[in-house]
N, C-alpha and C positions, 0 to 999 in steps of 0.2 A: 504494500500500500504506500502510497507516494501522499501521505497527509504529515503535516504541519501542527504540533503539538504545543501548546504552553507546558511550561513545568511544572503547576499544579494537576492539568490534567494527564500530564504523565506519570507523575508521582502517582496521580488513584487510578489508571491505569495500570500501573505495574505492583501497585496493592489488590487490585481482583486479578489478576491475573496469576503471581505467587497463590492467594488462596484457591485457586482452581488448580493450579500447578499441585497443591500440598494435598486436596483433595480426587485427583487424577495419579498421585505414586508421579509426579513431577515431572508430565507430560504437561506443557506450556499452551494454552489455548488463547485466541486472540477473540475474544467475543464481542458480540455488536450485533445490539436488536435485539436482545434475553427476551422478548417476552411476545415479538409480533405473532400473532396469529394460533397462541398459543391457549388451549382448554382443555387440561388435560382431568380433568373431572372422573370421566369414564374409565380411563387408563392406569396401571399402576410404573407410571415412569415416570424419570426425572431429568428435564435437559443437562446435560454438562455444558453445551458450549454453542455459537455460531461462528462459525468460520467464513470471513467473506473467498467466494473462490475468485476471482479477478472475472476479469469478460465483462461484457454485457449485461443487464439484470434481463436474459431470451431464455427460452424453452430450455428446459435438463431433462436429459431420456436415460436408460438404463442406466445401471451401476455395477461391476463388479470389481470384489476383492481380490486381490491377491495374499493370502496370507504367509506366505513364506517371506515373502518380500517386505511385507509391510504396507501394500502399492492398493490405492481404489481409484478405480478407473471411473470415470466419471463421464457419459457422453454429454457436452453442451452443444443442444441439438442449434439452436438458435447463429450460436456464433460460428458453428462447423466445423466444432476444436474438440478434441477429446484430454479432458484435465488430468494430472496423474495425483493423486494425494496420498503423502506420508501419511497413516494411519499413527506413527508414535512422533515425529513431529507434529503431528498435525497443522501442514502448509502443504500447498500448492510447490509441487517440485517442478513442475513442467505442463505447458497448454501445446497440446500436438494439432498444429492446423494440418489445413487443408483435406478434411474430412467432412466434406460438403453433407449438409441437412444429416450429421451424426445420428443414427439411433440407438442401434442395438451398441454394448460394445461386450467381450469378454474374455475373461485373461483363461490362462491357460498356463498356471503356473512350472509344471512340467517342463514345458518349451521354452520359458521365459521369454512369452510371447504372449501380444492382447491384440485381437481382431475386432474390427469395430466396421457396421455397416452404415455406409456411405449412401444413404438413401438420394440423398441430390443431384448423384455422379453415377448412382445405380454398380458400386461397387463392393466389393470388399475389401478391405484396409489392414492387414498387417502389419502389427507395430513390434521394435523389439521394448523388450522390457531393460535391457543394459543402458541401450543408450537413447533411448524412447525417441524414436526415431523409426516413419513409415519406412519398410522394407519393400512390400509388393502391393500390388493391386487386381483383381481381378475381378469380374465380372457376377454380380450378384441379384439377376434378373431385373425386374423392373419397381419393384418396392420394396428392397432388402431391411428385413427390420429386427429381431430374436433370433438366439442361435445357441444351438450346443453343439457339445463335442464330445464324440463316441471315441476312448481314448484306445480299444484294441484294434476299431479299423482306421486310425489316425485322419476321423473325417469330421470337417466340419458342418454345421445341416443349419440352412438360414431359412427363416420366413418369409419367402418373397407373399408380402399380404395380397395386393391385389392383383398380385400374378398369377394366384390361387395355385401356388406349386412351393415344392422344397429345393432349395439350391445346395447341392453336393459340393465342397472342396475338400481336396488332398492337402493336409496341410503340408504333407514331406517336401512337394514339389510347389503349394498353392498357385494349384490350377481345378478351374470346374470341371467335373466328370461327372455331374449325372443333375438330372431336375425331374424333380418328382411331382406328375400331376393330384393334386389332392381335390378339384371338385369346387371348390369355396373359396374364400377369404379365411386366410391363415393366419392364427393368432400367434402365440407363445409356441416356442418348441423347447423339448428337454431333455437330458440325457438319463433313462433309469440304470443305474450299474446294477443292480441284479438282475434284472432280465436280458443288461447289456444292449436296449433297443432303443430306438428315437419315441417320442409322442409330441402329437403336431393339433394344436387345438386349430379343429378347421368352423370356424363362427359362423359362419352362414347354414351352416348341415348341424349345427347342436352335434356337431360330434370329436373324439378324439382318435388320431390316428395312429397306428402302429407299425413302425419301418424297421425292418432287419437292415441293419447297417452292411453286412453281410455282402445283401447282395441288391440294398437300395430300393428293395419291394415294400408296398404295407402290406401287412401280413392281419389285421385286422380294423375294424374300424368301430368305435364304440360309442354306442347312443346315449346321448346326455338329458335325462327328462330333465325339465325345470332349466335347463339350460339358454341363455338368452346373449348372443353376443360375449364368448365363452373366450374370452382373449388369453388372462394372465394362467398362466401354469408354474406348477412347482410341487418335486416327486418328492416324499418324505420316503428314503428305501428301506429303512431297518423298521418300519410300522408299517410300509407295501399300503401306502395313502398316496393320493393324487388331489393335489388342491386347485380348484379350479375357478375363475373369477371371471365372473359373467358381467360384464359391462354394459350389456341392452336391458336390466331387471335388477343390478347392485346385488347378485349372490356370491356367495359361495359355496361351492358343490364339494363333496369332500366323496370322494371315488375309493371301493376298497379296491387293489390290484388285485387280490389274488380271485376274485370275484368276475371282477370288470363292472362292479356296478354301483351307482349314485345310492350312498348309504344316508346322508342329512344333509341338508342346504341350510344357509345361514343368510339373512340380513346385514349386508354390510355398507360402506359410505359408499354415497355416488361417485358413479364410474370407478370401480377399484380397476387396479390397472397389475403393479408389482407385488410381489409376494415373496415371505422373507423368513428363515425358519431358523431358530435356535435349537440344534436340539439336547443340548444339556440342560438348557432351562425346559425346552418342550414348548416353546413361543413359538406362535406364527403371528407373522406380521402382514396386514392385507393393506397396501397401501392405495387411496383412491384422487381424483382428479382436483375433487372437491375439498382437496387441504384434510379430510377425514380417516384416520387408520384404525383399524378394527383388528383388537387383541385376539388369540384365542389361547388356549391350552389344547395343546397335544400329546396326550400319553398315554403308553399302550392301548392303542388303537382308539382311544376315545379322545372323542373332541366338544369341547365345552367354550363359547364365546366372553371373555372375561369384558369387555365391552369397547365403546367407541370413545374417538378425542380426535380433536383437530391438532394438525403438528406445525401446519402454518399453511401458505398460498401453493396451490398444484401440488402438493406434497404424495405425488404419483408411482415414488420410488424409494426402494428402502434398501439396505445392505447392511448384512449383519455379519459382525465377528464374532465367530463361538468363541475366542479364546479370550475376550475381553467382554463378553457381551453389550459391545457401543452397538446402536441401531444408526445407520447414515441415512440422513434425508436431504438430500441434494435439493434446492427452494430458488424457484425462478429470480425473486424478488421479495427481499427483507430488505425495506429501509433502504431501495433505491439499485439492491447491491444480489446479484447472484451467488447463494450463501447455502455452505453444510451446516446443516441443523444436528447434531449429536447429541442423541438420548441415550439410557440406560433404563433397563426394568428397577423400580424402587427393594433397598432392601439386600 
């Protein structure tokens, strides 16, 4: 930040800040805004901090961690940059442009490597993580947006949404090799490791799809009742649950795997979008459009709604570290300034 301080407001500056530092095990947070948009009533958490991330106060799209690293990748869909943030600094280490209309992004800590879809340029962006710094590009259908990655057939699987298809890359070589037609408009995609398959929420058909990485087939396709605009996904493996987050009705669907089928549907805030899971605490976090995040409990297969809070403006995206349990909210505009909101469950 390039701001101009007196010495009193730096002295009580660097007095909340020490107390946040002694309160965080003396991780240094720069906070600004404590309190915009915040009702946390419903909720059992506690902000730690806002972080302004530079840029623009435009659009912020996906998030992910890197936890080896320390690295959260942060798409800022607006400026067409993808941020990297120190998770134990907590600053802004590096804004990687030229990743025209940013959405999707995700690391792949293995590879130390973070692919991020280029919805504007209609690509995909490999970045390395040493020296964050775009490596390739390659072609990512006509709305590339969510992605996972099946790590024994080293493939990446994007959302091309209104392409109504999946986009196959090879990360060894990244280059495309296969597009898979799915019928619809494609939400979230995800990688399950016990079954080792892809699942592709396709929102126009209320259904989820099932692709052998294998050999880039779906191998089944599974009917969603109460299903509405069925966008966000997120596999819980070791409970064999599938969280699914309907954006044309504000549900969420909670799918048994071993079943295939829509076990209870929940009320959650308009338009949930991201979905976010602890699971040493057994938290899911259902982030929505409307600045509204909806708690649940998850454990041993049962799932219970501990209730709703606003976390501030668009607060559409969440990121959580099991090993710290901070919740990341990536926030268009707090106080003029495109800013991570950092929470923690109370307690």
């Amino acid at each position: 930040m390039n701001a101009l301080w007196t010495r009193p407001a730096a002295r009580w500056l660097l007095s909340v800040a020490c107390a946040i530092a002694a309160a965080l095990g003396g991780v240094v947070f720069s906070a600004s805004g404590a309190s915009d948009g915040l009702e946390l009533s419903g909720l059992s958490l506690k902000q730690l901090a806002d972080v302004p991330l530079g840029g623009r106060p435009t659009r912020l799209d996906y998030a992910s961690l890197d936890p080896d690293h320390h690295l959260l990748f942060i798409a800022h869909l607006g400026d067409g940059e993808v941020v990297a943030f120190d998770t134990r600094a907590a600053r802004v280490i590096a804004r990687i442009p030229e990743v025209a209309s940013v959405h999707g992004v995700l690391a792949i800590p293995a590879m130390s490597r973070v692919y991020a879809s280029a919805t504007g340029s209609n690509e995909i962006v490999a970045i390395d993580e040493t020296t964050l710094k775009i490596t390739a590009r390659m072609p990512g259908g006509s709305y590339p947006d969510g992605m996972a990655y099946a790590p024994d057939a080293h493939k990446l699987y994007v959302s091309d949404e209104t392409g109504e298809t999946e986009t196959v890359i090879d990360i060894r070589s990244n280059t495309q090799i296969a597009t898979i037609p799915l019928g619809g408009e494609v939400g979230n995609t995800q990688y399950d490791p016990v079954s080792r398959h892809i699942f592709v929420n396709v929102q126009s058909r209320q259904q989820l799809v099932e692709i052998d990485p294998a050999n880039d087939r779906i191998v089944a396709r599974i009917n969603l009742p109460g299903a509405r605009g069925n966008h966000g996904l997120l596999i819980e493996p070791q409970q064999r649950l599938a969280f699914i987050a309907c954006e044309g009705n504000d549900k969420l669907l909670v799918l048994d795997m071993r079943t295939m089928r829509v076990t209870s549907s929940f009320e959650v805030g308009q338009d949930p979008d991201v979905l976010a899971f602890d699971p040493q605490l057994h938290l899911l976090y259902v982030a929505g459009e409307a600045g509204i995040v909806s708690l649940f409990k998850a454990d041993a297969g049962n799932v219970s709604k501990i209730g709703d809070g606003r976390i501030g403006p668009n607060a559409h995206v969440v990121a959580v570290d099991n090993s710290t349990h901070r919740a990341y909210f990536p926030l268009k505009n707090v106080k003029g300034q495109a800013t991570l909101r950092i929470m923690a469950p109370q307690g």
